[in-house]
C-alpha positions as CSV (number, residue, x, y, z in Angstrom):
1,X,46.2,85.8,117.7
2,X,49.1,87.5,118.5
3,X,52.2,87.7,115.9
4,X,55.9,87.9,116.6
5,X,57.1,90.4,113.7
6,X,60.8,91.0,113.4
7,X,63.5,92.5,111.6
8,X,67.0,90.4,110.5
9,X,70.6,91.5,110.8
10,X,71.8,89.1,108.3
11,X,75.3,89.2,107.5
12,X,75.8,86.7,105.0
13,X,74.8,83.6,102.8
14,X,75.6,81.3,105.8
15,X,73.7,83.4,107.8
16,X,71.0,83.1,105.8
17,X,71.0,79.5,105.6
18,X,71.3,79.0,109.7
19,X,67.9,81.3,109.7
20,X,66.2,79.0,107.1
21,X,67.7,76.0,108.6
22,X,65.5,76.9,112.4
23,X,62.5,77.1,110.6
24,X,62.8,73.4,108.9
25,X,63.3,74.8,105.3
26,X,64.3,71.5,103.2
27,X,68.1,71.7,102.3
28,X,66.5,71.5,98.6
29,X,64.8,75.2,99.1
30,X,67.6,76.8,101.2
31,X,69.4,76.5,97.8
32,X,67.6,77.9,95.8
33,X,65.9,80.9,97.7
34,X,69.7,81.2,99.6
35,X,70.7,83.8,96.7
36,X,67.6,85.5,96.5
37,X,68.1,86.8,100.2
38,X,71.4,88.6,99.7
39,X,70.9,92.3,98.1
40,X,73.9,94.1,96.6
41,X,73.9,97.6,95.4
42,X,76.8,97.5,92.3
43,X,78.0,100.7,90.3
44,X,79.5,100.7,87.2
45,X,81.0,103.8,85.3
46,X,81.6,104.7,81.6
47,X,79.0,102.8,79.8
48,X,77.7,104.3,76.6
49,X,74.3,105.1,75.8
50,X,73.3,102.2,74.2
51,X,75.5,99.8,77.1
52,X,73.4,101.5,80.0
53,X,70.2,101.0,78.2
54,X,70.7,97.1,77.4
55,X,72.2,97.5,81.4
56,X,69.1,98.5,82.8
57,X,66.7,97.0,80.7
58,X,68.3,93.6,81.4
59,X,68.4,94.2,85.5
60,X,64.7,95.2,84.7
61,X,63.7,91.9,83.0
62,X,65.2,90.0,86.1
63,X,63.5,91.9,89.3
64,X,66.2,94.2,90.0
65,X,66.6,98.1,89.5
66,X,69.4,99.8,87.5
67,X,69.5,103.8,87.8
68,X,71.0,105.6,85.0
69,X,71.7,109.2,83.8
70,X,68.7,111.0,82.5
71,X,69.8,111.4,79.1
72,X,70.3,108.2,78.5
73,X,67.6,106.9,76.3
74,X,67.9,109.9,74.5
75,X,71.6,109.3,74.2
76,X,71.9,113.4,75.6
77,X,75.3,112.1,77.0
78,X,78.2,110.3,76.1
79,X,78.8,108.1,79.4
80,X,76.6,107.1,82.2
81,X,77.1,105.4,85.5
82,X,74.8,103.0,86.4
83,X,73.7,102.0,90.2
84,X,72.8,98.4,89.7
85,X,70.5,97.0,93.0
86,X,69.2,93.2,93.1
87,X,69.7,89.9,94.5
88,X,72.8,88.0,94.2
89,X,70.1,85.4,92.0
90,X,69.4,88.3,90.3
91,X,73.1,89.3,89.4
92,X,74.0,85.5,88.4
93,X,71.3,85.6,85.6
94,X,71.9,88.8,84.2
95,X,75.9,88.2,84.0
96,X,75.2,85.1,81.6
97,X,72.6,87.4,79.7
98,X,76.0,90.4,79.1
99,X,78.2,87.7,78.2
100,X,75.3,87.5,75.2
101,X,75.1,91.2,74.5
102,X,77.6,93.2,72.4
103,X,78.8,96.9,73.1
104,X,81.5,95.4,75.3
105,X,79.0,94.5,78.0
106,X,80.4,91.1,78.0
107,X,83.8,92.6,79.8
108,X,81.2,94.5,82.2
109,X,79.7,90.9,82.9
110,X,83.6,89.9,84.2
111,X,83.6,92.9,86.6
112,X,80.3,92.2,88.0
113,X,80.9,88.8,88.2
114,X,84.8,89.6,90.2
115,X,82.8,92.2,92.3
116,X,79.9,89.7,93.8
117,X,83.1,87.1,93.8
118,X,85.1,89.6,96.6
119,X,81.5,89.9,98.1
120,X,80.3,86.2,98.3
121,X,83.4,84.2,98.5
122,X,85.6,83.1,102.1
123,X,87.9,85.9,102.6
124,X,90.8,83.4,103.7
125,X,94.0,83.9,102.2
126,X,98.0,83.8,102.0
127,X,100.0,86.6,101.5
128,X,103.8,85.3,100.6
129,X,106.9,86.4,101.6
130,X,110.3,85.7,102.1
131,X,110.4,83.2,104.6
132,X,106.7,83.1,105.4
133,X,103.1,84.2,104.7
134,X,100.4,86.4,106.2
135,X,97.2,84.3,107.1
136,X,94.8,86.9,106.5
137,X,90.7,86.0,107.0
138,X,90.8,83.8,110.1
139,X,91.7,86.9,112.6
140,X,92.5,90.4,112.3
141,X,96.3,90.5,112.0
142,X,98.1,93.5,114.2
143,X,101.1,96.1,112.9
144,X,102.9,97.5,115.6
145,X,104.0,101.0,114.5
146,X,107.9,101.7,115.0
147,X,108.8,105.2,114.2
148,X,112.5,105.8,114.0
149,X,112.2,109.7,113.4
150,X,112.7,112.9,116.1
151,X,109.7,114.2,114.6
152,X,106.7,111.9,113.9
153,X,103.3,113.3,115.2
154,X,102.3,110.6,118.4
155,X,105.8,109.5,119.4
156,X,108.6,111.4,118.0
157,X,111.7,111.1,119.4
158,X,110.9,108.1,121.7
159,X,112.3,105.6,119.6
160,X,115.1,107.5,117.4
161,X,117.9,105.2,119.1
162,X,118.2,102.2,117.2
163,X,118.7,100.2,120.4
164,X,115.5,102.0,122.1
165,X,113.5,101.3,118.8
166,X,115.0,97.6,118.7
167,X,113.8,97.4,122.0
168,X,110.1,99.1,121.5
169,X,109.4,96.6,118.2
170,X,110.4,93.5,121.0
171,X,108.5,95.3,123.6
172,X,105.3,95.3,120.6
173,X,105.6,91.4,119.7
174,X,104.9,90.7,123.4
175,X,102.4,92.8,123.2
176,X,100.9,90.5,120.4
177,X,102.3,92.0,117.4
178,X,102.0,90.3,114.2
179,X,104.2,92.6,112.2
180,X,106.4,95.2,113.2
181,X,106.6,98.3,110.4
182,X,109.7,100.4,110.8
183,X,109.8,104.1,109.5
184,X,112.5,106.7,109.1
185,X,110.8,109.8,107.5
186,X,107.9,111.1,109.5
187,X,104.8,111.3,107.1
188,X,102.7,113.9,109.2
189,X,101.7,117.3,107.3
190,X,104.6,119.9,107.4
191,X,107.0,117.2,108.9
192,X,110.7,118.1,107.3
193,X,111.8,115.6,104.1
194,X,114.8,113.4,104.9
195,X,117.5,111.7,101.8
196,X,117.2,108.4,101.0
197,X,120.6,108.2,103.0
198,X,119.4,109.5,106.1
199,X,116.2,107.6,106.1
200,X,118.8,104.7,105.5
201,X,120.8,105.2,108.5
202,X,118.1,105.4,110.5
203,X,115.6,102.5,109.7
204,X,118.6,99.6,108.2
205,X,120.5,99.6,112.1
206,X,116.6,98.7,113.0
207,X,115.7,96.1,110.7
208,X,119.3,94.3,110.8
209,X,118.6,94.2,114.6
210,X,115.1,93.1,114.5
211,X,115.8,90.5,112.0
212,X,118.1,88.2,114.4
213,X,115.9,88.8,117.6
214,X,112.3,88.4,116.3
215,X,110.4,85.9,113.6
216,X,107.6,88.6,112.8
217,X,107.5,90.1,109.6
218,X,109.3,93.1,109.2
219,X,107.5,96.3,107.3
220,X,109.8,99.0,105.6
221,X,107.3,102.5,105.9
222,X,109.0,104.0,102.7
223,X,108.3,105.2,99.2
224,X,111.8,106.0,98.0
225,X,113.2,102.6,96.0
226,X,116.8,103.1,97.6
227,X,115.0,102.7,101.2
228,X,113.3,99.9,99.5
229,X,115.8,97.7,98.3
230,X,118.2,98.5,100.8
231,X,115.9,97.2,103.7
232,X,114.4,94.6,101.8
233,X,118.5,93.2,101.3
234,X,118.7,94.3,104.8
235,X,116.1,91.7,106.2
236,X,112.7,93.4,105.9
237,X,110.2,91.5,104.3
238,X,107.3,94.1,102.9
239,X,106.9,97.1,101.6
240,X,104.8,99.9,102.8
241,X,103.9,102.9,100.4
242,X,102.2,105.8,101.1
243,X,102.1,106.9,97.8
244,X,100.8,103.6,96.6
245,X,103.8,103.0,93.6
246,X,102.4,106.6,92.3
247,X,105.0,108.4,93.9
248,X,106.2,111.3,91.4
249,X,109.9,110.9,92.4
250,X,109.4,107.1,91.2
251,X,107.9,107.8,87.6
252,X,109.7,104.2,86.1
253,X,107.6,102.9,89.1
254,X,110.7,101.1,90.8
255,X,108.7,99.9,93.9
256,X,106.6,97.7,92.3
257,X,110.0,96.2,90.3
258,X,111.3,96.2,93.6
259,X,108.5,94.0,94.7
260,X,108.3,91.8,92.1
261,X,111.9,91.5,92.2
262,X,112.0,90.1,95.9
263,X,108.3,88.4,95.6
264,X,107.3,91.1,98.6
265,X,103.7,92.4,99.7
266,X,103.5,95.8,99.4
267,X,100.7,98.2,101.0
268,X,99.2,100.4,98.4
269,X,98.0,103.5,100.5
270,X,95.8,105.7,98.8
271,X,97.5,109.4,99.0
272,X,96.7,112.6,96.7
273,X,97.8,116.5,97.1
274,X,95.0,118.4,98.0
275,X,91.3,117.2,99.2
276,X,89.4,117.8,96.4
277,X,87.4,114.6,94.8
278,X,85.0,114.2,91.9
279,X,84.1,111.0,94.0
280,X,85.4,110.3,97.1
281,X,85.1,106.6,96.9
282,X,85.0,105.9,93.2
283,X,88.5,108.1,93.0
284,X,90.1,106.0,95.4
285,X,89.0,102.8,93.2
286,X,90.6,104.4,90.2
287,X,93.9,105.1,92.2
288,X,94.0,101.8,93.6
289,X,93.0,100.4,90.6
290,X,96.1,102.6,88.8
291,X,98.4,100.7,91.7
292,X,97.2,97.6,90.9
293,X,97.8,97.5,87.0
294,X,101.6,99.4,87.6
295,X,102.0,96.3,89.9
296,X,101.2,93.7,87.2
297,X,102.7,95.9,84.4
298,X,105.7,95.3,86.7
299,X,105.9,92.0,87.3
300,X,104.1,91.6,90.8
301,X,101.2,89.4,91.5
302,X,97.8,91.2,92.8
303,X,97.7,88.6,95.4
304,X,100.5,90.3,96.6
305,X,99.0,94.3,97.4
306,X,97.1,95.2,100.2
307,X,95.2,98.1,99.9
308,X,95.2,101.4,102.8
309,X,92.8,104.0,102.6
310,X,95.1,106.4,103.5
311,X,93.2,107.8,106.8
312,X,94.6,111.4,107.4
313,X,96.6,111.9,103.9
314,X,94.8,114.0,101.3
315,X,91.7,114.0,103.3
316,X,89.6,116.6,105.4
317,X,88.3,114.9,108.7
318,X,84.3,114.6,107.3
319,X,86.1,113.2,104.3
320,X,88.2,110.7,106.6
321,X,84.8,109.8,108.1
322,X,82.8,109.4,105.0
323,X,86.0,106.7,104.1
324,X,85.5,104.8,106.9
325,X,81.9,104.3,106.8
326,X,81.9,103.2,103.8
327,X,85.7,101.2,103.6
328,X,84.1,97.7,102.8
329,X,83.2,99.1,99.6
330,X,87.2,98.7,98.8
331,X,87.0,95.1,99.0
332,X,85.3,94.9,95.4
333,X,88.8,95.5,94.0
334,X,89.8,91.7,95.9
335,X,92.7,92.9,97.9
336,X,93.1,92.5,101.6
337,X,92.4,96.2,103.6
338,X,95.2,97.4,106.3
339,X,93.7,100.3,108.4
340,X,95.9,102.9,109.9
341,X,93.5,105.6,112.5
342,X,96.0,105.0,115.4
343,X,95.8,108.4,117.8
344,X,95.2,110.6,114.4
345,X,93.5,113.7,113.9
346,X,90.3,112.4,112.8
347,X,89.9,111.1,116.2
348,X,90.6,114.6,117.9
349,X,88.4,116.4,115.0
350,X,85.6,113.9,116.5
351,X,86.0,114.4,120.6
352,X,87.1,117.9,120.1
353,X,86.5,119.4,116.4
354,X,89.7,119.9,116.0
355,X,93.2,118.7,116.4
356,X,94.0,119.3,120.4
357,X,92.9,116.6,121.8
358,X,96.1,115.3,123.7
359,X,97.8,111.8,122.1
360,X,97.1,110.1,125.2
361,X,93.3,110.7,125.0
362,X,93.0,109.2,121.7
363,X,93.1,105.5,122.7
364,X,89.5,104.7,123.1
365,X,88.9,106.8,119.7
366,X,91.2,104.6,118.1
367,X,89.4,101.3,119.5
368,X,86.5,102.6,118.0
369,X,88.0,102.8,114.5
370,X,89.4,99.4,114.9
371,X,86.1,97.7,115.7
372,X,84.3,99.3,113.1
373,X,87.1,99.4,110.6
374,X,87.2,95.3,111.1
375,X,83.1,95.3,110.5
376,X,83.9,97.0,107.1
377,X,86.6,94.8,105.7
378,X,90.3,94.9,107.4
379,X,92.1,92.6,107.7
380,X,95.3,94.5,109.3
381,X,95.1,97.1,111.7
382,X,98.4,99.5,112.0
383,X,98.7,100.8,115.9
384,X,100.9,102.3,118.3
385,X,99.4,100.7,121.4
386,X,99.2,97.0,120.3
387,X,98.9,95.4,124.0
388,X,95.4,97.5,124.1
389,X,94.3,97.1,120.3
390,X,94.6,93.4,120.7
391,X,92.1,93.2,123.2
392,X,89.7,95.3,120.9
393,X,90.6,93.0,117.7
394,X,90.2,89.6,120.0
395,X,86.6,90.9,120.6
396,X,85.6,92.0,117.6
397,X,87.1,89.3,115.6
398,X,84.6,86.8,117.8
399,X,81.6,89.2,116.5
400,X,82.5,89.7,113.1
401,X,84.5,86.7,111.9
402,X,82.0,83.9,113.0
């Protein structure tokens, strides 16, 4: 007798079930063996001895692994991470046992619980603004980039003109635009510092123009409040951060008041001096998670941040890579993901191994960033060439977002 032996590339619960469902599983079974096909790998930090004992004695009792420090169960350190692996059945049963325990394991159980709920749950939502929303989930949503500066790093210079970057953020919306973000400071390594007046007077003429010609969404790229508030009055409609509200020239944390005060989305980009991490991806959790509580301390809602990962800023290239690979791991924190790799260095450092690879040539590296960053969680992509990007986004949206 001959066998017909295969591995599954199963993306989800509903995945699942459809499999089940062609073999003639009873509804009644698809149930209940539904959550014991979906394997999650969870890590939680600072648990004490005696926590990450109970932790991994519980995941244990239930099937599943839990991986702790060495000196744990001779309490040899103070904290431990743990690396928590199961099934999603096997998560469900051993939140309701931590809600039992002491040792504040029953605020651990909340996390878990939020972390499989970003995992398991539709990823369909609204993001408010004045005027409007963003329907995030259904389809990948495109940000044209408009770059009102002489010096940014792809197109500096072309657009300076208000009426030449009025006309490029038009020239984007037929291109299939979704949102149009308008910057006056270039953000590149090196690139000269500009006032909040001068940035101003470049990106206001923009957005006043924009705001009578188009019905997209308009994006202020700006971490000085003054730019802020003044294009928000001025017609934008969200805020985009590259310091994440953790800018040091903002220490009252004005942009998220800003935000609250005008009910507007803000991007959160992750952003640090220097490349040096304890953990790449668990240090971008704790800065994001440091955006997210100066947002509530401040008034805004969390449904209102969407998270960058900041491709390019504080980053070496293998670092840039190692972020991208691994991106969907950001959507534990249950904000939407915008990705901006449009024509960067990180796609020279991969064609060339370094940064010479001509602007021009970087198109089909980008593309590849798109699709993949879409696979891993985005739900906005920021680009320069949106008429191209929308064809990748069209395509992988029918793969990924079935």
């Amino acid at each position: 007798m001959t066998y017909t032996v295969r591995a599954l590339a199963l993306c989800g619960g509903k995945v699942l079930e459809k499999e089940m469902m062609s073999l003639g599983v009873s509804s009644q079974a698809i149930v209940h063996m539904a959550e014991k096909g979906q394997f999650f790998l969870v890590r939680a930090e600072g648990l004490s001895p005696v926590a990450a004992n109970i932790l991994q004695q519980d995941m244990l009792s239930r099937g599943g692994e839990a991986a702790v420090h060495a000196g744990v169960i001779v309490h040899r350190v103070e904290k431990s991470g743990v690396l928590l692996m199961g099934t999603l059945a096997q998560y469900r049963e051993l939140v309701v046992k931590l809600k039992q325990q002491q040792f504040g394991l029953p605020r651990l159980a909340e996390e878990i619980q939020a972390v499989l709920n970003s995992q398991t749950t539709p990823g369909d939502r609204l993001v408010f603004y004045e005027g409007g929303s963003l329907e995030l989930g259904k389809r990948t949503l495109v940000m044209g980039i408009v770059n009102v500066t002489p010096d940014s790093f792809s197109d500096g210079g072309n657009f300076f003109d208000a009426e030449k970057a009025i006309a490029h953020g038009l020239a984007l919306e037929a291109d299939g635009a979704d949102i149009l973000d308008i910057g006056g400071e270039s953000t590149r390594p090196g690139a000269a510092l500009v006032t909040a007046e001068e940035e101003m007077a470049r990106v206001l003429p923009v957005i006043e123009g924009l705001k009578d010609k188009t019905n997209l969404p308009l994006s202020i790229d700006t971490y000085k409040p003054d730019v802020a508030r003044a294009a928000l009055a001025a017609g934008a409609h969200i805020l985009n951060d590259v310091w994440g509200m953790q800018w040091e020239g903002d220490p009252y944390h004005e942009m998220a008041a800003i935000a609250a005060e005008y009910g507007a989305p803000i991007i959160v980009m992750h952003n640090q001096m220097g490349t040096t991490y304890k953990d790449l991806m668990g240090d971008m959790i704790d800065f994001f998670q440091r955006s997210i509580e100066i947002g509530l301390k401040m008034g805004m809602k969390q449904e209102q941040i969407i998270l960058d990962p900041g491709i390019g800023f504080g980053k070496t290239p293998e670092q840039n890579l190692e972020v991208l690979a691994r991106m969907k791991e950001l959507t534990s924190l249950g904000c939407p993901l915008l990705l901006g790799t449009s024509r960067k260095s990180v796609i020279s450092y991969c064609l060339t191994g370094d940064n010479t690879a001509p602007i021009q040539e970087r198109i089909f590296g980008t593309a590849a960033t798109v699709a993949l960053g879409i696979q891993n969680g985005a739900d906005i992509i920021r680009v320069h060439d949106v008429k191209e990007m929308r064809q990748v986004v069209k395509v992988t949206d029918k793969i990924v977002r079935r």
